[in-house]
FIMAR-962906 format. One record per residue (C-alpha): residue number from 1; x, y, z. Coordinates in nm, 2 decimals. Each point is the difference from the previous one (the first is absolute). Layout:
{resi:NUM x:X y:Y z:Z}
...
//
This chain:
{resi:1 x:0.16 y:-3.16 z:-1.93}
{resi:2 x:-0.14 y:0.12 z:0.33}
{resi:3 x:-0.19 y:0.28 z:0.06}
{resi:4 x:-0.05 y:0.24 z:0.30}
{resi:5 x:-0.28 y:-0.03 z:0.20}
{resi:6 x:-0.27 y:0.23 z:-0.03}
{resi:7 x:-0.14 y:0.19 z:0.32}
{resi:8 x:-0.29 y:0.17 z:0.05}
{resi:9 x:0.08 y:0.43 z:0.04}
{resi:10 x:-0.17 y:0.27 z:0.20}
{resi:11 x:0.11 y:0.32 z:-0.01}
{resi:12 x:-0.11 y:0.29 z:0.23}
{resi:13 x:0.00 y:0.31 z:-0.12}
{resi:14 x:-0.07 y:0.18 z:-0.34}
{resi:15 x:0.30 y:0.25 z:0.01}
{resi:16 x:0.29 y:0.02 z:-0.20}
{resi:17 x:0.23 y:-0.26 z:0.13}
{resi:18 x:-0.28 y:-0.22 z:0.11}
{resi:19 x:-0.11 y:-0.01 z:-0.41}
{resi:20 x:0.31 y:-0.08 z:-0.12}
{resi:21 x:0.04 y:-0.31 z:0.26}
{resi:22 x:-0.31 y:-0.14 z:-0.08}
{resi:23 x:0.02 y:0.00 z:-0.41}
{resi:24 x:0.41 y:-0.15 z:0.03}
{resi:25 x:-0.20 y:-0.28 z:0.20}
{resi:26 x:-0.28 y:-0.05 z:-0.27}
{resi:27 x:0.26 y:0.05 z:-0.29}
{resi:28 x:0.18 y:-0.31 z:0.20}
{resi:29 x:-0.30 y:-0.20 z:-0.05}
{resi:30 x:-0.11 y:0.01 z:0.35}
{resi:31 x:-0.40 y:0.06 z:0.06}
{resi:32 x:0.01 y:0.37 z:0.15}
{resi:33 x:-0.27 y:0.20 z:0.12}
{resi:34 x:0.10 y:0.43 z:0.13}
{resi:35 x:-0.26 y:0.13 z:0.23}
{resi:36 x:-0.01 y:0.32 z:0.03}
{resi:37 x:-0.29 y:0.22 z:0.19}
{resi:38 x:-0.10 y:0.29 z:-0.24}
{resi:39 x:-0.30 y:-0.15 z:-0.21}
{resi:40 x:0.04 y:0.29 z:-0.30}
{resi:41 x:0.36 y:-0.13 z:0.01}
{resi:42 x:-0.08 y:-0.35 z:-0.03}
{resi:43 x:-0.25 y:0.08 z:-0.28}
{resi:44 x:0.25 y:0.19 z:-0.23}
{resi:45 x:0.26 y:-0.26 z:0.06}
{resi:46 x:-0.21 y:-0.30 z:-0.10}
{resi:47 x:-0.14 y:0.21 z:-0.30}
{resi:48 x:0.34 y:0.12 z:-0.08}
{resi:49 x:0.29 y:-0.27 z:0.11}
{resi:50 x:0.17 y:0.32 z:0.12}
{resi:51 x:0.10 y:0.17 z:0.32}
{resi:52 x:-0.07 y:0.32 z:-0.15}
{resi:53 x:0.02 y:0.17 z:0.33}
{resi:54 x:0.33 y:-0.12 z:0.15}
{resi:55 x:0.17 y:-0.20 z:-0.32}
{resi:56 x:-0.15 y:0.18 z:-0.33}
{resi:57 x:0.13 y:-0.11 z:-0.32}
{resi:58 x:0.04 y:-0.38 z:0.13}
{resi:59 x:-0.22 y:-0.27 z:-0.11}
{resi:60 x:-0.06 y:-0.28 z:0.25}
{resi:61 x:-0.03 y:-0.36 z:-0.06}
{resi:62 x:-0.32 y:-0.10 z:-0.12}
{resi:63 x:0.04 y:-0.31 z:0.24}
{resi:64 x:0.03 y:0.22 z:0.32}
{resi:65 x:-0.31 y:0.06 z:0.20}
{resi:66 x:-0.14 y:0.31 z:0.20}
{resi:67 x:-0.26 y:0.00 z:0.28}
{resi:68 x:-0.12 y:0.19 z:0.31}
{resi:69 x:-0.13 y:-0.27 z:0.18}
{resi:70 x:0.28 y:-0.06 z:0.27}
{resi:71 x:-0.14 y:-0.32 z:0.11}
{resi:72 x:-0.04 y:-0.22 z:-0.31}
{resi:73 x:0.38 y:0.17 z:-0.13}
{resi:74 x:0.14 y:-0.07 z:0.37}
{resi:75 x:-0.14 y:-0.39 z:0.03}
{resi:76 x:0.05 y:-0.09 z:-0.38}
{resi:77 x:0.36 y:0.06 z:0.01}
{resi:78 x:0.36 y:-0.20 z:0.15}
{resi:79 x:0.22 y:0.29 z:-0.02}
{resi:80 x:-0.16 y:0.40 z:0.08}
{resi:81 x:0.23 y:0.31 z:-0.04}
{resi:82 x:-0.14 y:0.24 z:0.20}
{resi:83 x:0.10 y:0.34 z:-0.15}
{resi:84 x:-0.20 y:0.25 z:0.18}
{resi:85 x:0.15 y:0.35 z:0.15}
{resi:86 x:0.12 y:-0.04 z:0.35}
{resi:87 x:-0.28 y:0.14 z:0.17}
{resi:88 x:-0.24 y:-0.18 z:-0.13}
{resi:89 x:0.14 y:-0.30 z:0.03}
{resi:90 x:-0.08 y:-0.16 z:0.32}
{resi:91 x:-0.39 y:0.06 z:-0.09}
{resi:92 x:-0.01 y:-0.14 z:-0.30}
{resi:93 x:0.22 y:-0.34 z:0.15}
{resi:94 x:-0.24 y:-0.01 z:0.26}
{resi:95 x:-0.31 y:0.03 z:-0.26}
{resi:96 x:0.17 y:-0.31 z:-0.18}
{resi:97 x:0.07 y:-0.22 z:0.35}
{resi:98 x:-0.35 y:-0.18 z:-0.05}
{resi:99 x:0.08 y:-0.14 z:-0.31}
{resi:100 x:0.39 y:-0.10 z:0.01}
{resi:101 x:0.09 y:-0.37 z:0.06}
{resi:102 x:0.29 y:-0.14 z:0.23}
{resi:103 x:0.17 y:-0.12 z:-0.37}
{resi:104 x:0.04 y:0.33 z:-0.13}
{resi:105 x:0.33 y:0.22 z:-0.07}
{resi:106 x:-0.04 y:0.39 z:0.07}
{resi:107 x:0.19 y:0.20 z:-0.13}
{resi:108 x:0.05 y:0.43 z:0.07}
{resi:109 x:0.14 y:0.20 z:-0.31}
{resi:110 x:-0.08 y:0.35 z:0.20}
{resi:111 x:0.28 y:0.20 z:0.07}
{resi:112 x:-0.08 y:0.16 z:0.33}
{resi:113 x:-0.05 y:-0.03 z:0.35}
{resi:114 x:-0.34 y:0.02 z:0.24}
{resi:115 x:0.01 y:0.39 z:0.13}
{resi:116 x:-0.08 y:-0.06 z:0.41}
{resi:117 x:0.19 y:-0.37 z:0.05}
{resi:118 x:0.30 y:-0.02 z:-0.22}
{resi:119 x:-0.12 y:-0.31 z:-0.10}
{resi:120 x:0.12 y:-0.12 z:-0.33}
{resi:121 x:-0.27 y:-0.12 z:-0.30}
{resi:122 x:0.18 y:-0.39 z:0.06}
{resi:123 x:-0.11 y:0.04 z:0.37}
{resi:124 x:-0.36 y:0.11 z:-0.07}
{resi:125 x:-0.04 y:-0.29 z:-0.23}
{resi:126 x:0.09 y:-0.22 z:0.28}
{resi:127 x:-0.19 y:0.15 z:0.29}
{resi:128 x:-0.32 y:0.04 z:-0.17}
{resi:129 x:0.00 y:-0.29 z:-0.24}
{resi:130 x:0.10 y:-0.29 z:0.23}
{resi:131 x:0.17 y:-0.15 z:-0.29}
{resi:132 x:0.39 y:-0.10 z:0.00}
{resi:133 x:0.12 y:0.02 z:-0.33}
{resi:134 x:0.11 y:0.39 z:-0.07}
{resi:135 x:0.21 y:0.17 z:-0.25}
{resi:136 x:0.06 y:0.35 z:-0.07}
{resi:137 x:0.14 y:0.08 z:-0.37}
{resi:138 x:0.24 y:0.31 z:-0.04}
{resi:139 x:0.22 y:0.15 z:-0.25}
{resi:140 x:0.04 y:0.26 z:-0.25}
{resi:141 x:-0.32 y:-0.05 z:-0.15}
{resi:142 x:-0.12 y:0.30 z:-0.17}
{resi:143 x:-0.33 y:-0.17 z:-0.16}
{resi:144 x:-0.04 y:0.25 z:-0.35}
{resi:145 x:0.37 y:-0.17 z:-0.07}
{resi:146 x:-0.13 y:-0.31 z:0.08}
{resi:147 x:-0.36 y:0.00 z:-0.18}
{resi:148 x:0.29 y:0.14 z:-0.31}
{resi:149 x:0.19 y:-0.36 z:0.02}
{resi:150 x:0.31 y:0.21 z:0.12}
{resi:151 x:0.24 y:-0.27 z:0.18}
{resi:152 x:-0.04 y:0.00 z:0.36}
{resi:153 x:0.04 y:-0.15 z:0.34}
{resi:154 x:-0.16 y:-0.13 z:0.34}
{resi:155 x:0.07 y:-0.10 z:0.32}
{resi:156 x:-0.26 y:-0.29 z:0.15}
{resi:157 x:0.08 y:-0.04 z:0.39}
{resi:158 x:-0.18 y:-0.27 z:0.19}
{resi:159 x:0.15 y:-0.18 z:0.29}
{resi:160 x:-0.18 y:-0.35 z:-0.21}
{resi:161 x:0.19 y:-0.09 z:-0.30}
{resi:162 x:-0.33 y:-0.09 z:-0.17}
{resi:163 x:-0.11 y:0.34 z:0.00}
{resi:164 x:0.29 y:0.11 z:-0.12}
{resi:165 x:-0.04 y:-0.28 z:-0.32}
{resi:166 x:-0.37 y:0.09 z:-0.05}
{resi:167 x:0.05 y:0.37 z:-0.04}
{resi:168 x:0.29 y:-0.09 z:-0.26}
{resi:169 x:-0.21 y:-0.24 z:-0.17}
{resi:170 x:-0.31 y:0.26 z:-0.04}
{resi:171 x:0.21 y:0.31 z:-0.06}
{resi:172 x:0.30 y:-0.08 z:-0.21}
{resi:173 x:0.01 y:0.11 z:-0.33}
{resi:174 x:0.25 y:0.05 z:-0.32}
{resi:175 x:0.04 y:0.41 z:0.14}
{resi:176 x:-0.06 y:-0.09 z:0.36}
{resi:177 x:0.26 y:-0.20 z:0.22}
{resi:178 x:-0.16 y:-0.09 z:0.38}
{resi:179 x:0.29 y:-0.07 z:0.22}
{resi:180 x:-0.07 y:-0.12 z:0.36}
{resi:181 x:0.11 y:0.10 z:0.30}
{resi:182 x:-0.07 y:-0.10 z:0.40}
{resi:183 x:0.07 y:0.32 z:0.20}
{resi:184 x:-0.42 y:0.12 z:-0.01}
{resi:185 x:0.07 y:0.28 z:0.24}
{resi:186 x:0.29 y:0.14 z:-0.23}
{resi:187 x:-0.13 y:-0.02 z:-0.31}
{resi:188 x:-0.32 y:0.12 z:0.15}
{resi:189 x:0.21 y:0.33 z:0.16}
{resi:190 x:0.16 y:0.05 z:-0.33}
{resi:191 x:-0.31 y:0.09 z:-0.20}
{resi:192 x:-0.13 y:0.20 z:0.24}
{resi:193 x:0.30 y:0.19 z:0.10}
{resi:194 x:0.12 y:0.09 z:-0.34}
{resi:195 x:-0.34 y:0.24 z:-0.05}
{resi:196 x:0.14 y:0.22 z:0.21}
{resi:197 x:0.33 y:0.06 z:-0.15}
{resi:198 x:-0.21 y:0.05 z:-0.37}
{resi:199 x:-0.16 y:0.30 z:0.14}
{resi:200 x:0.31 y:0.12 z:0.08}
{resi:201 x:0.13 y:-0.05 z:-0.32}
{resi:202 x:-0.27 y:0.13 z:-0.18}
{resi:203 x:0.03 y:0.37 z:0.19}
{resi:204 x:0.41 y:-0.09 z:-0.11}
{resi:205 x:-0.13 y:-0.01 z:-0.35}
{resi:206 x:-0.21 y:0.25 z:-0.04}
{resi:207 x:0.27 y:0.25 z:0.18}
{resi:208 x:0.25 y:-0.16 z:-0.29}
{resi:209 x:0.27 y:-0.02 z:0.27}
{resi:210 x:0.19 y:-0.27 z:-0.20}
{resi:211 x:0.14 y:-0.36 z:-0.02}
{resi:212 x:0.24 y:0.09 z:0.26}
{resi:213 x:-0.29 y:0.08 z:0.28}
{resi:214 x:-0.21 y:-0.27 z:-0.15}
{resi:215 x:0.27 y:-0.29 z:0.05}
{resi:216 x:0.06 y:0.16 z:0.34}
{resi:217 x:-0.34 y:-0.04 z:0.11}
{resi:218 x:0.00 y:-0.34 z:-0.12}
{resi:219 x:0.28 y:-0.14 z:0.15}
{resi:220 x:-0.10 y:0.18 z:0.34}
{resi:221 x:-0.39 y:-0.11 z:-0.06}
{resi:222 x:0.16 y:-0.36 z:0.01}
{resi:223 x:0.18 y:0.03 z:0.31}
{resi:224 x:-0.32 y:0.16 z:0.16}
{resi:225 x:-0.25 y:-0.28 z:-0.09}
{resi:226 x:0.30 y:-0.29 z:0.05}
{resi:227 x:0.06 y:0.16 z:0.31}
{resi:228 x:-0.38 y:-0.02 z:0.16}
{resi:229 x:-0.07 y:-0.29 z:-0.16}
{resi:230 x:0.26 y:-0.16 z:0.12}
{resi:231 x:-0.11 y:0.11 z:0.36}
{resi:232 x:-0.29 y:-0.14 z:-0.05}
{resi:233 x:0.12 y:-0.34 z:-0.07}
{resi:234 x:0.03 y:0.00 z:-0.37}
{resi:235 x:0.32 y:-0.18 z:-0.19}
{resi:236 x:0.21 y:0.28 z:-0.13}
{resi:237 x:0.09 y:-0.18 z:-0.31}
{resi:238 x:-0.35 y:0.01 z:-0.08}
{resi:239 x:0.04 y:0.39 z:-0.07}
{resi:240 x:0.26 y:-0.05 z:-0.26}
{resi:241 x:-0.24 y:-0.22 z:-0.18}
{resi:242 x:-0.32 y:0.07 z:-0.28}
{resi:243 x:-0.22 y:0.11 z:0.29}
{resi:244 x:0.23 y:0.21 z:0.17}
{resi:245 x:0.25 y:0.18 z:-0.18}
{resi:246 x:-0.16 y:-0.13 z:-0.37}
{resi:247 x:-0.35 y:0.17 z:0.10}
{resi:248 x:0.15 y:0.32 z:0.10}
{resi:249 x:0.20 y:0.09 z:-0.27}
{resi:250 x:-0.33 y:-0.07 z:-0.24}
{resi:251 x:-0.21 y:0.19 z:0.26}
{resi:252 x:0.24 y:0.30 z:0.04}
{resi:253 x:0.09 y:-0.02 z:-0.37}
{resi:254 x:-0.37 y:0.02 z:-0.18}
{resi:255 x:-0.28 y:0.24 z:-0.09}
{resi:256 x:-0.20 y:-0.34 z:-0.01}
{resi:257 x:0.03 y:0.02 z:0.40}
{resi:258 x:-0.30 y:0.14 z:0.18}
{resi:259 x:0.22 y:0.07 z:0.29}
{resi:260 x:0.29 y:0.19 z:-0.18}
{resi:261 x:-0.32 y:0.18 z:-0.19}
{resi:262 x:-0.08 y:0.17 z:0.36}
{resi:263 x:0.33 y:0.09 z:0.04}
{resi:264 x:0.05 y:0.19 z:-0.30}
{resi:265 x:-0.34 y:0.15 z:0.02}
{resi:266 x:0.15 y:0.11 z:0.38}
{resi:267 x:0.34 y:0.12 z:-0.20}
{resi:268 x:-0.24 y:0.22 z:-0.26}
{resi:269 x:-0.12 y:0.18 z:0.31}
{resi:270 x:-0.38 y:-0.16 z:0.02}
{resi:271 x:-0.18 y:-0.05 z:0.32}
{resi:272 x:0.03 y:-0.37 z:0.16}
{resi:273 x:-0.37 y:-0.02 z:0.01}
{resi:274 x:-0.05 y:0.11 z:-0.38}
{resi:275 x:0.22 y:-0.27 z:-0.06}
{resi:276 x:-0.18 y:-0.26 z:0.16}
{resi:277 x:-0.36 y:0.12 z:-0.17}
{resi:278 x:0.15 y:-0.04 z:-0.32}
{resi:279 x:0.17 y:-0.31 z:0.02}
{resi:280 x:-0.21 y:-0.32 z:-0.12}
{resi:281 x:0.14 y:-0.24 z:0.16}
{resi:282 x:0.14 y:-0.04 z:0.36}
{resi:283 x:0.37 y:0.14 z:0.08}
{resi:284 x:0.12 y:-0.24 z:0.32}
{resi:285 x:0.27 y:0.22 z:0.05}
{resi:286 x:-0.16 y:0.27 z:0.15}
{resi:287 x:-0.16 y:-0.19 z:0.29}
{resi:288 x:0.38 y:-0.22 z:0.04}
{resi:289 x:0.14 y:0.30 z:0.02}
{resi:290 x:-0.20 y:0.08 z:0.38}
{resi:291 x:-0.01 y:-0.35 z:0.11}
{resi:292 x:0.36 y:-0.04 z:-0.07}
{resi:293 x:0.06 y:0.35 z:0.18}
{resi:294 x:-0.13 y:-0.14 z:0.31}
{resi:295 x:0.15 y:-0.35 z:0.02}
{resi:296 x:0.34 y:0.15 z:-0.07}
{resi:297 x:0.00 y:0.23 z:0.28}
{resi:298 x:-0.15 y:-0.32 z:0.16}
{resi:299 x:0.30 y:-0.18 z:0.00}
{resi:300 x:0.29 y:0.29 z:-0.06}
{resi:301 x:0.04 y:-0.09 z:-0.36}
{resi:302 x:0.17 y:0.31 z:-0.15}
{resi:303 x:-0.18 y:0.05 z:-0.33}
{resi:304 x:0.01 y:0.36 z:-0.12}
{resi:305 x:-0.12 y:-0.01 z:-0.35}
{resi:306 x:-0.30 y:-0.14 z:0.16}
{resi:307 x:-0.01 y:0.28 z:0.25}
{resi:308 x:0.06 y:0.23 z:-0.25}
{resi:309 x:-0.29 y:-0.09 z:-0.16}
{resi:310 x:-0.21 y:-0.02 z:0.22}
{resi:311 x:0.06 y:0.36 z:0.10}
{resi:312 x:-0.10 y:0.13 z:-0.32}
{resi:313 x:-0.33 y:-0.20 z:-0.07}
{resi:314 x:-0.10 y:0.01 z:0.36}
{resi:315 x:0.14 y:0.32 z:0.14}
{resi:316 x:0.00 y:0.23 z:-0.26}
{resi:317 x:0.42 y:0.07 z:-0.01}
{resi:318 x:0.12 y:0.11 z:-0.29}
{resi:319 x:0.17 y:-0.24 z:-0.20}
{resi:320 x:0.33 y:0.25 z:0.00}
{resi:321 x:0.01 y:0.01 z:0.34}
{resi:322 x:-0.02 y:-0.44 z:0.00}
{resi:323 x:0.25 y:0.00 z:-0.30}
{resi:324 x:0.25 y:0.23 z:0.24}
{resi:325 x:0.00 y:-0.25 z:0.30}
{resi:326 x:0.01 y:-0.30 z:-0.19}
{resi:327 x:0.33 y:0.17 z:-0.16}
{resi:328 x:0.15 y:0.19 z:0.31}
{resi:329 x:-0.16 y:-0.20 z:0.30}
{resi:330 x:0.31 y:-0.27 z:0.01}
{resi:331 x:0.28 y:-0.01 z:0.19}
{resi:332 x:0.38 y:-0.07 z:-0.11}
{resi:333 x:0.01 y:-0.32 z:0.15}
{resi:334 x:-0.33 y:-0.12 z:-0.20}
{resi:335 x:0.15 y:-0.33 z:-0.21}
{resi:336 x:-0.21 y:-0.14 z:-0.29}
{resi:337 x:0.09 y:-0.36 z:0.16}
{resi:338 x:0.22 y:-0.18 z:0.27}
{resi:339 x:0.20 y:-0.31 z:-0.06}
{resi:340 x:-0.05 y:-0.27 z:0.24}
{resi:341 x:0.33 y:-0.02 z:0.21}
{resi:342 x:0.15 y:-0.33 z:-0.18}
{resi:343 x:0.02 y:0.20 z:-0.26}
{resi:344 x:0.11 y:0.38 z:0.12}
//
């Protein structure tokens, strides 16, 4: 009988879906260490083998580790997640840099991307690491069903096969299925993208404007990210996957989402930054939804639930008058697709 290797885990970042990476690698036998900054935090969690601020009501592994000392968590391990929000993610790479060897995998699990470059988390591992095998890991991956043993899915992408085997190897477990993919950029796109459309479908929700609006905004959110994406040089097919549309139907579906929790706080009538005061973790979706803004106008990429949006967190429309163009701004000609000409 042979077993599976056992590798040594960091992962960065004591939120929610950090946690719940780091204790399905300790449950899988493999030594795991989650650093995390916040000293009370680290305190409570050692005393209590609970997340009690992001995950409460879910006991951790007594096998899986917690520290704040980034070096000794960074240079210990083979394989590091690094689960920290988007804008502070470069720093705390950079912090780590000293301590990383040539050997290791890196791997981004944030959902975002850098405000001022448009640079993707994959690409900031690479720039400021040095190091050449990346992943990024994607999906619908809401971590209170996963911390619940509720089944789920992931995408791995890596352009190195043996990144792609590793993060199977570390994450996969009887409730959780890794499957791999190669497009980086895509996948990447995917789980950034699909935060937008969960605000928007949050404000849908708390209007109660029905299933018939809500699959319309999800078929049309699909085309919209597909569409940029694909402009960008992303696969297509990647979109009809787990980390494209997979993610945003479980984004734009549940409460569980921070970003869909802004958008029905926006839909109740509260004030964008109340919303943000009172949220405890970081909602990407409101910073994609201005970078996105701009690169679309960028490069003529017709995206008007995007624009929509970003009208009514950043300019103060009315969502009415937004729902009334979205509805009356097309044109008789407007198809939902084309057929290529071989088959017309």
């Amino acid at each position: 009988m042979t077993h599976s290797p056992q590798w040594r885990v960091a992962v960065l970042g004591g939120g929610s879906f950090g946690t719940v990476l780091a204790n399905m690698a300790a449950e899988n036998g493999h030594p795991t260490t989650l650093w995390l900054r916040d000293e009370a935090q680290l305190a409570d969690m050692n005393a209590s083998r609970e997340n009690s601020r992001y995950l409460p009501g879910f006991r951790l592994s007594d096998a899986l580790a917690f520290s704040n000392d980034l070096g000794e968590t960074v240079a210990g391990a083979d394989i590091v997640f690094v689960s920290i929000p988007s804008k502070a993610f470069r720093s705390v790479v950079r912090a780590a840099k000293p301590f990383l060897r040539p050997e290791q995998i890196l791997v981004s699990t944030t959902k975002g991307i850098e405000r001022d470059s448009f640079t993707m988390m994959s690409e900031i591992l690479r720039e400021e690491s040095g190091l050449k095998r990346i992943g990024v890991l994607s999906g619908p991956n809401l971590a209170k069903e996963i911390a619940a043993r509720m089944l789920s899915g992931t995408v791995v992408a890596s352009i190195q096969p043996d990144v792609r085997e590793r993060v199977h190897q570390v994450l996969s477990r009887p409730y959780f299925r890794v499957f791999a993919n190669t497009d980086v950029y895509g996948v990447e796109l995917g789980g950034a993208l699909k935060n937008i459309y969960a605000i928007a479908a949050g404000m849908a929700a708390a209007l109660q404007l029905g299933e018939n609006s809500r699959s319309m905004l999800l078929t049309r959110a699909l085309a919209e990210m597909s569409r940029f994406a694909v402009q960008l040089g992303a696969n297509p097919l990647t979109f009809i996957g787990l980390a494209g549309v997979g993610d945003l139907i479980a984004t734009c579906s549940s409460p569980l989402s921070r970003n869909y929790q802004v958008g029905f706080a926006l839909g109740s009538g509260k004030k964008l930054d109340d919303i943000i005061e009172d949220l405890e973790q970081t909602a990407e979706g409101i910073n994609t939804v201005q970078i996105v803004t701009k690169k679309a106008e960028e490069f003529g990429v017709h995206m008007p639930i995007v624009t929509g949006l970003h009208e009514i967190l950043f300019n103060e429309q009315s969502l009415a008058d937004v729902m009334a163009k979205l509805m009356h701004g097309g044109k008789s000609s407007d198809v939902e697709f084309v057929l290529p000409r071989s088959q017309a």
